[in-house]
N, C-alpha and C positions, 0 to 999 in steps of 0.2 A: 602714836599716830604720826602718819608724815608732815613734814614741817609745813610744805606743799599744801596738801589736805585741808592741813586744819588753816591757811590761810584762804582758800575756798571757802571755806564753813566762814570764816569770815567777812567775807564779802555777801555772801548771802546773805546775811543776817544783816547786813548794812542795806540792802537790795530791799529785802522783805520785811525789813521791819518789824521783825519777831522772829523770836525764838522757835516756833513752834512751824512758821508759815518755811522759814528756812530748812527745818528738817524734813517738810514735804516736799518741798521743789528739792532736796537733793537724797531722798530717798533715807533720809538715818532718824533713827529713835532720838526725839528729844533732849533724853539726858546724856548722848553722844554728843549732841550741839552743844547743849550745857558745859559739858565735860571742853570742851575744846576753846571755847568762848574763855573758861578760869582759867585753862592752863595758860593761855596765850597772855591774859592780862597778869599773870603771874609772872612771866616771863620777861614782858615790856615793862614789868615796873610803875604800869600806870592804868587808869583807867578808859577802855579802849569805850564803853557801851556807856550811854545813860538810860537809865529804867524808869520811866515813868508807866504811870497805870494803864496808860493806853498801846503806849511803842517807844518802841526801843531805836534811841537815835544815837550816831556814833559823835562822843568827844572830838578835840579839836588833834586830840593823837589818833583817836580813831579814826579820824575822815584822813589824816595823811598816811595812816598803813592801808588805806583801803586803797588808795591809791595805787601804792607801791606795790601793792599785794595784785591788785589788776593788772599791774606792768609787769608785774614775776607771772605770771600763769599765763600772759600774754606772749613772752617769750619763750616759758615753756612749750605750750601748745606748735608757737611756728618752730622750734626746733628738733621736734616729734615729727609734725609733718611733714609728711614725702618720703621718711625714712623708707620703708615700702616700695618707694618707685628708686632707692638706687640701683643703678645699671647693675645686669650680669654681669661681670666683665672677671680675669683672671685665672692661672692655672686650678685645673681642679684633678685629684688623684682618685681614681675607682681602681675597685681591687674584686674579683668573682672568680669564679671557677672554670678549667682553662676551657672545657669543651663547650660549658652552658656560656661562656662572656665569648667564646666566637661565634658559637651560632646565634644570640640573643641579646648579648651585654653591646657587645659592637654595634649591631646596627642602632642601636640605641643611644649609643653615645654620637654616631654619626648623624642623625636628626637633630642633637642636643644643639653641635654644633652649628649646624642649618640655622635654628632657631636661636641662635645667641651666638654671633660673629665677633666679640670680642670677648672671649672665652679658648680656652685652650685645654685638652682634657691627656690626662696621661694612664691609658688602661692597662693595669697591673692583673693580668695572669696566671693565679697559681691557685692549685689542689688542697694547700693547706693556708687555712685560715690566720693570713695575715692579723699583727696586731696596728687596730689606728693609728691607735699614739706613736709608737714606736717607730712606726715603717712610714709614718708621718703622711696617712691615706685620710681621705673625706669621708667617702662613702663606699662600703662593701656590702657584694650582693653574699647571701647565706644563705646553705642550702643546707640548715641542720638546726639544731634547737639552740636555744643561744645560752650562756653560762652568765655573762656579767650584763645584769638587768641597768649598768648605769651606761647601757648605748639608746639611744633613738633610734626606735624599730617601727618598718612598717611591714605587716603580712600583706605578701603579694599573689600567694599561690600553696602550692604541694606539690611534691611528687612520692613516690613510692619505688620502695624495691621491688624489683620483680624478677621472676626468674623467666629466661628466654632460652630458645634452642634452633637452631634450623630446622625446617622438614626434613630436607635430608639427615638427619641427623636422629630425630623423631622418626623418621620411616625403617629406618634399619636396626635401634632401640627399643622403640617402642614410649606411651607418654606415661610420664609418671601419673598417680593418680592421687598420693599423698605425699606428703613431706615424706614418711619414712620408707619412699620406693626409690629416692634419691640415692640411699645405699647403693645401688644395682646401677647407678649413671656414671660417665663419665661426668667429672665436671671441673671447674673453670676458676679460681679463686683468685680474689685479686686484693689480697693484701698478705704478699707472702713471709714480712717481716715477724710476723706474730705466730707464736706456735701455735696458739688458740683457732683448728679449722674446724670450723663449724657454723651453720646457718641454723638464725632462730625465726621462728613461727610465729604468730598470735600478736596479742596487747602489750605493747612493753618487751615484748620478746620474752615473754614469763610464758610461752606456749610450749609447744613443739621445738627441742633441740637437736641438728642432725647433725653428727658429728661426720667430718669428708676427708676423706685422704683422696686429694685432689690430683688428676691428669697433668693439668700444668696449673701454674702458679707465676702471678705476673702483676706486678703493681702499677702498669700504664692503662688508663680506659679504653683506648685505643685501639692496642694489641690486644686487651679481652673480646674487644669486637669483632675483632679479625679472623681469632679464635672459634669464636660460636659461628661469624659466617661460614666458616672452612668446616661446621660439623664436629667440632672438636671436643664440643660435649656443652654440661650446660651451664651457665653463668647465673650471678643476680648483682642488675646492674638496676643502676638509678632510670627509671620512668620515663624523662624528657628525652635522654642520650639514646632509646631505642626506638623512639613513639613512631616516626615515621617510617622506620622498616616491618615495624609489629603491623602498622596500617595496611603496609602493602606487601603484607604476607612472606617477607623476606624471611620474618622470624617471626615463631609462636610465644607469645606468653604465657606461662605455663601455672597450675595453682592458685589464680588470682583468686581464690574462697580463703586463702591461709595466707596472704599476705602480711606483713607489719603496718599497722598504722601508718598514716603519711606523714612525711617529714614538711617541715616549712619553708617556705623559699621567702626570705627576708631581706629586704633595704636596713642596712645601719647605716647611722653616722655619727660623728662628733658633736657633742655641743647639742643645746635644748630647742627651747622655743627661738631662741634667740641669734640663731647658727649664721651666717654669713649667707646674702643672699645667691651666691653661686650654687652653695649648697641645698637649699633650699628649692631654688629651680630643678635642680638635677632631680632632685628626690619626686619631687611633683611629675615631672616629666618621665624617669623611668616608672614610675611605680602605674601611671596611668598605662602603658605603655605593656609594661610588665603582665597586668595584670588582665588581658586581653589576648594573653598565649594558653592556644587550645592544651598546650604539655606541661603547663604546671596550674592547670583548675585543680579545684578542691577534692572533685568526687572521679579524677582520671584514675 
């Protein structure tokens, strides 16, 4: 038991005048009080309670640790409080993904600041999934399932693969109508470091596998986009990065019946319950924040 605690339980019991009165006023089973009341006079060396048949009165050691013991839990307590209200203040490092942290992450951090002027924030930009520790970041947005369960996560959204195409593009091809009409398309891959081309279907990607000997092949988001506007065949790109062109008919979404399950749009960070209050803010603030974008709801 905490050394703390069980000098609470002592004072109760000096308070209430019994054993039993003290374990209700602090919520514990009897032979818990019991239990803490021996260890403690085992430990002092002396006899801290006198037991008479009626109540239980503290010796002349016991009225001086009850004391002492008031004064220890007295300062505990004012050394705890306010913890909570210390300032934001100090550098903070975020880390997302380059297209989703300029169109989302950014202005995000830019209210952060608004709302906490002694605060400084350093927005880290990149495709591939920085490591915390390592790269010595706070908090990273993820837009993917996570592998080490010992980060502090919060779900903020989804998005999905989709596959998109111009009309023009569409008008002189013609629309697919399953995954494996995809054969017959031009199309657009963007990860051309890996031999493995091929788009998968279904639950898990345990559906439908089409294998693509792709038109062009280009590992920038960007230029895949450039690509499909210009007609160049068809892509499958992340959900938020097209949503507003898909809205306004720039591009069609193509197959959304056979799409893959959605992926997670996640807040990490360092450290527990207990994390530094900069961090702590930020995480409160993007995630409200976050999760209030029409392009990474649950069911888009």
């Amino acid at each position: 038991m905490d050394r703390l605690d069980e000098l609470a339980i002592f004072v109760a019991i000096v308070d209430q005048g019994s054993l039993a009165a003290a374990a209700r006023r602090l919520r514990r089973s009897a032979p818990a009080v019991t239990r803490a009341l021996a260890g403690l006079e085992d430990r002092a060396g002396v006899r801290l309670i006198e037991r008479t048949t009626r109540r239980l009165a503290p010796t002349e050691a016991g009225r001086l640790l009850a004391e002492r013991a008031r004064s220890l839990i007295a300062d505990y307590e004012a050394a705890m409080s306010g913890l909570s209200e210390v300032p934001v203040r100090g550098l903070l490092r975020v880390t997302a993904p380059i297209q989703f942290g300029r169109l989302h992450v950014a202005p995000i951090v830019a209210s952060f600041l608004d709302a906490h002027p002694e605060t400084q924030v350093e927005l880290v930009l990149a495709d591939r999934n920085l490591d915390l520790i390592e790269d010595g970041l706070d908090v990273a947005v993820r837009i993917d399932h996570l592998a080490d369960s010992s980060l502090a996560v919060r779900r903020v959204g989804a998005v999905r693969r989709v596959l998109v195409a111009s009309p023009a593009y569409l008008a002189a091809r013609g629309i697919p109508e399953s995954p494996a009409d995809l054969a017959g398309h031009d199309t657009i891959f963007g990860s051309p470091r890996t031999d493995v081309r091929e788009w998968r279907f279904g639950a898990d990607g345990a559906g439908t596998v089409v294998r693509l000997a792709p038109r062009l092949l280009v590992n920038e988001i960007e230029a895949q986009l450039i690509a499909v506007r210009a007609g160049r065949g068809i892509a499958r790109i992340l959900s938020y990065q097209v949503a507003e062109e898909v809205a306004a008919g720039r591009l069609v979404r193509l197959l959304k019946g056979h799409e893959p399950p959605p992926i997670p749009v996640q807040l990490v960070a360092r450290g527990g319950a207990h994390r530094p209050p900069k961090i702590a803010a930020f995480l409160d603030h993007a995630a409200e924040r976050l999760r209030r974008l029409p392009v990474i709801r649950e069911e888009a």
